[in-house]
C-alpha positions in Angstrom: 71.3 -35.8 31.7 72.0 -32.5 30.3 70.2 -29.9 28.1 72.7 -30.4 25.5 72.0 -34.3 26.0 68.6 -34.0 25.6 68.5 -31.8 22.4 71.0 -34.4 20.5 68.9 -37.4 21.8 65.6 -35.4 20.4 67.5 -35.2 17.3 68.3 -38.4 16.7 64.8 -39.8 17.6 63.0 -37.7 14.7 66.3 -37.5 12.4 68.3 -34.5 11.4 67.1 -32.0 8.6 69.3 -33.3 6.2 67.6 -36.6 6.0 63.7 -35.3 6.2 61.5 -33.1 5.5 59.8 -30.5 7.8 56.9 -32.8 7.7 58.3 -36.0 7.7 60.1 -34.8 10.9 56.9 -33.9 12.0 55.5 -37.4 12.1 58.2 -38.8 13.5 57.6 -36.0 16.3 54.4 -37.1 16.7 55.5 -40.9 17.1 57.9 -40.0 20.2 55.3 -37.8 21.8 52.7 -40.6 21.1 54.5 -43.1 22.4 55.3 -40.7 25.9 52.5 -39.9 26.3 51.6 -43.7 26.5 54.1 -44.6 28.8 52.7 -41.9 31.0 49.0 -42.7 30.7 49.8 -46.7 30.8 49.9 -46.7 34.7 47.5 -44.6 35.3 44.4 -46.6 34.2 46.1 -50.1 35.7 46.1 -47.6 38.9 42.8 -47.3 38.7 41.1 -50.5 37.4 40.7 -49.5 34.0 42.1 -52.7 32.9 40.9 -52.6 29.5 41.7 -49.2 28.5 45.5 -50.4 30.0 45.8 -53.0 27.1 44.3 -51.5 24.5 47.2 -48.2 25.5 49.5 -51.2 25.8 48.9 -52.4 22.3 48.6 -48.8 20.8 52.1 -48.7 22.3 53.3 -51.9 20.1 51.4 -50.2 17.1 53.0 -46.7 17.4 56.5 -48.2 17.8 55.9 -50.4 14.5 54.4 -47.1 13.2 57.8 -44.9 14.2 60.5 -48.1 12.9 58.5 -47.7 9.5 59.0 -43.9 9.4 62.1 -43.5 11.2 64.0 -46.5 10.1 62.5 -47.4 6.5 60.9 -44.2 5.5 57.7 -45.3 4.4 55.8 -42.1 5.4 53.1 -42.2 3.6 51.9 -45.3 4.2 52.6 -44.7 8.5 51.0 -41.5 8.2 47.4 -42.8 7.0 47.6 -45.8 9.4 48.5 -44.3 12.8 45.2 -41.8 11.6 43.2 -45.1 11.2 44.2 -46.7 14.5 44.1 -43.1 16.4 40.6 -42.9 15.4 39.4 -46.4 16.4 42.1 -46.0 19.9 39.4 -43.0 20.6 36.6 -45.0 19.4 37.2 -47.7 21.4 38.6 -45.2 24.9 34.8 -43.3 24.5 33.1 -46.7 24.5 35.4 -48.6 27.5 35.7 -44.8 29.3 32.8 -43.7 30.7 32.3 -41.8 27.6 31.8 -38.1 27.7 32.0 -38.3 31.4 35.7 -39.4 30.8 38.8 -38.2 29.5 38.4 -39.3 26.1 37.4 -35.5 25.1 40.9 -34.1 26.0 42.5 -36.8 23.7 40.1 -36.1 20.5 42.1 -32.2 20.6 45.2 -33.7 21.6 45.0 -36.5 18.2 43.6 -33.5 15.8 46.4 -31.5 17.3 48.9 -34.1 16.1 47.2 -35.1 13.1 47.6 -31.2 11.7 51.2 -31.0 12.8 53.0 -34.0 10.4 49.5 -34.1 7.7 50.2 -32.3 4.4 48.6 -28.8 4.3 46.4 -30.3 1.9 44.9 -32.6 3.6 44.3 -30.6 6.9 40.7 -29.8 5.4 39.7 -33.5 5.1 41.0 -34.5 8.2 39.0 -31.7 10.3 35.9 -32.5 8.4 36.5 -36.3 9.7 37.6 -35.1 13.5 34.6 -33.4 13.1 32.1 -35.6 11.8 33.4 -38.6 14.1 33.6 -35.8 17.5 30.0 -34.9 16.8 28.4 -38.5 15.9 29.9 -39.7 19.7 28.2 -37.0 21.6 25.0 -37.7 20.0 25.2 -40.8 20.3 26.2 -40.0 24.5 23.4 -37.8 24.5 20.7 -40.4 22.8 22.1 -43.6 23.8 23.5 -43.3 27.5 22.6 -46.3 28.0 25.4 -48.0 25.8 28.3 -46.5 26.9 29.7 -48.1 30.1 30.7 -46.5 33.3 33.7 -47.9 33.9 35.0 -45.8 37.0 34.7 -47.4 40.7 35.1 -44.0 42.2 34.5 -40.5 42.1 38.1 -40.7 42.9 39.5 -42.8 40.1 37.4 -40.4 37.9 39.7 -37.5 39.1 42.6 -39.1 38.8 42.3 -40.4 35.3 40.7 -36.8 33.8 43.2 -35.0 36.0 46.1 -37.3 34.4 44.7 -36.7 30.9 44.3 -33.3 31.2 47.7 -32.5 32.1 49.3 -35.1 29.3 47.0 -33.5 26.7 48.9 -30.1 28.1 52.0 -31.3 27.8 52.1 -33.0 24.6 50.2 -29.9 22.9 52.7 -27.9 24.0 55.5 -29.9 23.4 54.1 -30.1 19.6 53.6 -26.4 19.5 57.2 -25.1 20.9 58.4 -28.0 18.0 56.6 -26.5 15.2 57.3 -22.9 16.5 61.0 -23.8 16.8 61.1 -25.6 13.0 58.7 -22.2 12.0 61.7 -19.9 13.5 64.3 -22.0 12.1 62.9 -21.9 8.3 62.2 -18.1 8.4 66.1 -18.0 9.4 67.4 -19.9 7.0 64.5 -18.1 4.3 66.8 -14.5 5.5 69.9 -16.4 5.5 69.5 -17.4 1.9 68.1 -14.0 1.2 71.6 -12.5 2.3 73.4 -14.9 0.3 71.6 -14.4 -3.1 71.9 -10.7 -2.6 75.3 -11.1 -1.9 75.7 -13.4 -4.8 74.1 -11.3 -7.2 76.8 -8.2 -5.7 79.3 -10.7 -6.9 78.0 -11.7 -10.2 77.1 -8.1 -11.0 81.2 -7.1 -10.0 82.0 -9.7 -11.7 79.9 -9.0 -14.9 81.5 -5.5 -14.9 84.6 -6.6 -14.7 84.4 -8.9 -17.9 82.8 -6.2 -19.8 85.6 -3.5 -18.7 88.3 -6.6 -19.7 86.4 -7.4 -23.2 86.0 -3.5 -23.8 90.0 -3.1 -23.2 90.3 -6.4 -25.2 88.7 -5.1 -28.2 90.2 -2.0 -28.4 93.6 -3.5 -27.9 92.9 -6.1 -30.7 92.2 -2.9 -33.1 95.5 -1.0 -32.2 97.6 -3.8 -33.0 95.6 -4.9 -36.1 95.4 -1.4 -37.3 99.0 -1.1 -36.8 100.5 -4.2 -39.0 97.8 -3.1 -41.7 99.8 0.3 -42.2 102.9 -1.4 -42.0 101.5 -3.7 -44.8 100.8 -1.0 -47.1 103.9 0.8 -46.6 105.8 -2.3 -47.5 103.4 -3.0 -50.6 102.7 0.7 -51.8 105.8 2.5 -50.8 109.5 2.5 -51.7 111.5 1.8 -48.7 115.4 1.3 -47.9 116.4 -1.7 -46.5 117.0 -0.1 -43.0 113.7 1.5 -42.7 112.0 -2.3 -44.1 114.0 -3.7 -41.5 112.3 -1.4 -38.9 109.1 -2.3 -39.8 109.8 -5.8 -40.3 110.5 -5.5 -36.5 107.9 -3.4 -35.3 105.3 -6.0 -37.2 107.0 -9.1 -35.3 106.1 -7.5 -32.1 102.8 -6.5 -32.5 102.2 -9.9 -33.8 103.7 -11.6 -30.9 101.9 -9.1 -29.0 98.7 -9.5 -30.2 99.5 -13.2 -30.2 99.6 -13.6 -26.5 97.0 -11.4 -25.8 94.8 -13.5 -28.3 96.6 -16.6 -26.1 95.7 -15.3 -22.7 92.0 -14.4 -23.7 91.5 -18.2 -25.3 92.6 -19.0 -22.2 90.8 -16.7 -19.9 87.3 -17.6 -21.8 87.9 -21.2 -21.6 88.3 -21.2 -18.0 84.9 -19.0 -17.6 82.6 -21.0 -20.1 83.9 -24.8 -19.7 85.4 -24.6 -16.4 88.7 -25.4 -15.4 90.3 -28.8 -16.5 92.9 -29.5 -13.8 95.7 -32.4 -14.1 97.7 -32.1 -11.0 100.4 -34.9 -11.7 104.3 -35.4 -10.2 106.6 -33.6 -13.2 110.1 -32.9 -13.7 110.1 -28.8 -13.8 113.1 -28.4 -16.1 112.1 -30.3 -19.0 108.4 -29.2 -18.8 109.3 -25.6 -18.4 112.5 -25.9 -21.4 110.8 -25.4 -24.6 108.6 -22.2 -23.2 112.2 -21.1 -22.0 113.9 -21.5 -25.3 110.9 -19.7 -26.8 111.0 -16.6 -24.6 114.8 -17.1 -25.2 114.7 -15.8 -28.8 112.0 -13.4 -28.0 114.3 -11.7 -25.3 117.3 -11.7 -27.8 115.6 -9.8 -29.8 115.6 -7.3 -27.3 119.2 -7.6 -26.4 117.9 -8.9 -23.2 120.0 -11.7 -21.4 117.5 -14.7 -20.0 119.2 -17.2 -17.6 117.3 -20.3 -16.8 118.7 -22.0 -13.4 116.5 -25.5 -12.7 117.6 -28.6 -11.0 117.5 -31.7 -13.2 115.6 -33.9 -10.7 113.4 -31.1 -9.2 109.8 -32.3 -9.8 106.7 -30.7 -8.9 103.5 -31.2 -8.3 101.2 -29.3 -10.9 99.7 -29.1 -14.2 101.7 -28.7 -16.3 100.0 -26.7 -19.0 99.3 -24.4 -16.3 102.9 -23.7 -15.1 104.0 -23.4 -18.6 101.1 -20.3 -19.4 102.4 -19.2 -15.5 105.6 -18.9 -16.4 105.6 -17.5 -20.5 103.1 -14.6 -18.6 105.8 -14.0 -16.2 109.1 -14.1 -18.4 106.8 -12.5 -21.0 105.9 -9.2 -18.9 109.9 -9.4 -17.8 111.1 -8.6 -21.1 108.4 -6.5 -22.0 109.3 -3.9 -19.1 113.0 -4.6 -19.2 115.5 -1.9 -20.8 117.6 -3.3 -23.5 121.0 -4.8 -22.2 119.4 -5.9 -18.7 119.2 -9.5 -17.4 116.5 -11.4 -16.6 116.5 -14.8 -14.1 114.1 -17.9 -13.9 115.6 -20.0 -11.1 113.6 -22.7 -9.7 114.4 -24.3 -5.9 113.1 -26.4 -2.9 111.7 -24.8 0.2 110.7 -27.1 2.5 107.8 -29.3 1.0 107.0 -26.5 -1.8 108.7 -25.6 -5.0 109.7 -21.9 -5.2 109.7 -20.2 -8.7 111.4 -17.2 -8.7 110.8 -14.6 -12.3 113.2 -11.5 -11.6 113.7 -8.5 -14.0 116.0 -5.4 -13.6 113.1 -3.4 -15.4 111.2 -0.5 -14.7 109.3 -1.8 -11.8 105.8 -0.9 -10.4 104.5 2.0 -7.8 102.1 1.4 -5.0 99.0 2.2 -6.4 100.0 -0.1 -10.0 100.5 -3.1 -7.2 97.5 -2.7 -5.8 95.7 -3.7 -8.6 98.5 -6.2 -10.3 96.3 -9.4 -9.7 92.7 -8.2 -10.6 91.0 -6.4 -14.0 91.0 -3.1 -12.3 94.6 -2.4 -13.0 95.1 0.2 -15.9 97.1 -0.9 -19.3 100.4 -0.5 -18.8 103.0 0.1 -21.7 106.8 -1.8 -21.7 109.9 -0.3 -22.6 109.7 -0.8 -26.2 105.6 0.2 -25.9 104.0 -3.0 -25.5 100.5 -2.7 -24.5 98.9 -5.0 -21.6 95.7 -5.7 -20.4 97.1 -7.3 -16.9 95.0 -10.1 -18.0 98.2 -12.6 -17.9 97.9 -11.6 -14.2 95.0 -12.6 -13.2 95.4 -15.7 -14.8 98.4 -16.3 -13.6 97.0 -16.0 -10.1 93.9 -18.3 -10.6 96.3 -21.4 -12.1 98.3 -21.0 -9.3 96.0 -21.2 -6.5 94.0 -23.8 -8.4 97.4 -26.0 -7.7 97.4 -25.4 -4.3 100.0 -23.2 -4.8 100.5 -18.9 -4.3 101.7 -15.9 -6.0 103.7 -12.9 -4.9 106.3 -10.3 -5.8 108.2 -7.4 -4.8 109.0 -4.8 -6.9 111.0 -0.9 -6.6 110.4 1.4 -9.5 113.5 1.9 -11.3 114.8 -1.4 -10.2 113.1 -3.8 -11.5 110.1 -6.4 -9.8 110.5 -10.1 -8.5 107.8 -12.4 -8.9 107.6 -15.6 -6.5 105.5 -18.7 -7.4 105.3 -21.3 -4.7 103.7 -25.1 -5.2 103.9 -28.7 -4.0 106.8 -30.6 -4.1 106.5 -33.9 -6.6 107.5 -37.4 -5.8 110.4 -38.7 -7.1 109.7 -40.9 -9.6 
């Protein structure tokens, strides 16, 4: 049997770390060495005549075993733990008075049992249980010392007296330091996983920290571009009220308010949005929907918003193409997308949403013959470190749309990309799952 054999056997005899605790693993531990150590010292004292001593190891052995199917199997540690003390102290009890006493090798097992005891016992209790050892270690030498008489001689030969201390010696060896490389191993293992957790709450709080300055930069930008905006259709207000205008010049401003109100509107929108997703979490309905229909009425919407621009939208879906998505989702997705198109378009340019298979994915493509975006502005598209950006007819944006855009998309199993020239204009692809026909 190999190494690797023998580890995964090990494992599975005092169960994985997962299922106990350090201490409960202990115990069972303890059992398995118990119950080697048994086996090994079993023959020994039939070898040698000790015939009593033999069946009270053999029915220690039937005890232990119950002992480890109670802790092992049914998990009643508590109630496993107290006994096996109980019967270790009457086993050693009963192997001082049948053993030749101090003459034999009973001494060896009294540290070999407080050994064990200490190694699955609650820190807690370690106190009690050394003041018992200690008390019960103490009363049998006395009593060796006082009463000679009563404790038999049991050994036939000077021989068999060799053998079996020899024998006990070396299993008391071996089972301590089987124990102690266990515990030392478990000892290693906790302090590692102690640094490993260290690492990750540092890194953790890195993140949290990043991400804390990242929503105070966004809400900063936020409020300030809620002012501008605000500020804005308030003089526009009082011109209308406390000013004589032409018709041509209310006209203007009649214009000028509708886009900072639709301006303001989705930045409001995206924000709701945004918050909802950090304080509630997200609420995700990945069903099988037709793309056309759900994506229509935010179509006709940034339709008459484009128009108003001069700005051509063309809208090319299949009938029967049907994703898989939410469709909430797709429909913010793609308003932030067409949105951004016409805001950076130049009056007169075209703008395409066409929609086709690829495969087992859904590709969404959002192109716009608009200004476009340099290396450095790309960079940063997806995340709140990007700058505001102004469109052709001075349309402020946070980049918030973005990064929402992004974290829909992915949260549908789906990805984000673009390519985009400046002067020319920027293509932004959105690929998800495929729906089932229905």
């Amino acid at each position: 049997m190999s190494i690797r054999s023998l580890k995964d056997l090990w494992q599975k005899l005092i169960g994985s770390h997962t299922e106990f605790i350090n201490e409960n693993r202990a115990f069972n531990a303890v059992n398995v060495i118990t119950l080697i150590i048994l086996i090994v010292l079993l023959p020994f004292n039939v070898y040698i005549g000790l015939y009593t001593m033999a069946a009270v190891l053999a029915g220690l052995f039937v005890i232990i075993s119950f002992f480890y199917f109670q802790a092992r199997v049914k998990k009643r540690f508590l109630a496993s733990m107290t006994a096996y003390a109980i019967v270790s102290y009457i086993t050693l009890l009963t192997a001082f008075y049948y053993n030749s006493g101090i003459n034999g090798p009973t001494v060896f097992l009294f540290f070999l049992t407080y050994h064990l005891l200490i190694a699955f016992t609650p820190k807690k209790q370690h106190f009690f249980w050394t003041m018992v050892h200690s008390a019960i270690g103490i009363a049998l030498l006395l009593l060796n010392y006082y009463k000679p008489a009563i404790i038999a001689n049991t050994y036939r030969t000077r021989q068999d007296r060799f053998i079996d201390i020899g024998s006990s010696y070396l299993v008391t060896l071996g089972a301590i330091y089987a124990i102690t490389i266990y515990l030392r191993n478990n000892y290693n293992r906790e302090k590692e996983l102690a640094e490993l957790r260290a690492i990750k709450i540092g890194r953790q709080k890195q993140q949290l920290e990043a991400v804390n300055e990242q929503k105070n930069k966004l809400f900063s930008i936020v409020s300030h571009d809620l002012r501008s905006p605000l500020n804005s259709i308030q003089s526009y207000l009082e011109l209308l009220t406390e000013t004589e205008l032409t018709g041509e010049e209310k006209t203007h401003i009649e214009k000028e308010l509708l886009t900072q109100t639709q301006n303001t509107s989705d930045l409001l929108f995206n924000l709701l949005s945004w918050s909802k997703t950090q304080m509630d979490g997200v609420s995700l309905n990945l069903i099988s929907l037709p793309l056309k229909s759900a994506l229509q009425r935010t179509i006709d919407t940034q339709k008459i918003i484009a128009s108003k621009k001069d700005l051509q939208l063309e809208y090319s879906v299949d009938e029967n193409l049907r994703v898989t998505g939410d469709a909430d989702m797709i429909q913010l997705v793609v308003r932030n997308l067409v949105s951004n198109a016409i805001k950076f378009s130049p009056r007169g340019s075209k703008i395409l949403v066409e929609a086709k298979p690829v495969n087992d994915w859904c590709r969404i493509m959002v192109r716009d013959e608009g200004i476009g975006m340099d290396d450095e502005k790309q960079k940063s598209i997806f995340s709140f470190k990007a700058a505001a950006t102004f469109g052709t007819n001075n349309e402020k944006g946070v980049g918030l749309g973005l990064v929402l855009c992004k974290e829909f998309i992915e949260l549908q199993h789906g990805k984000i990309c673009f390519e985009s020239t400046p002067g020319k204009g920027t293509t932004f692809f959105v690929t998800i799952p495929l729906g089932m026909s229905s």
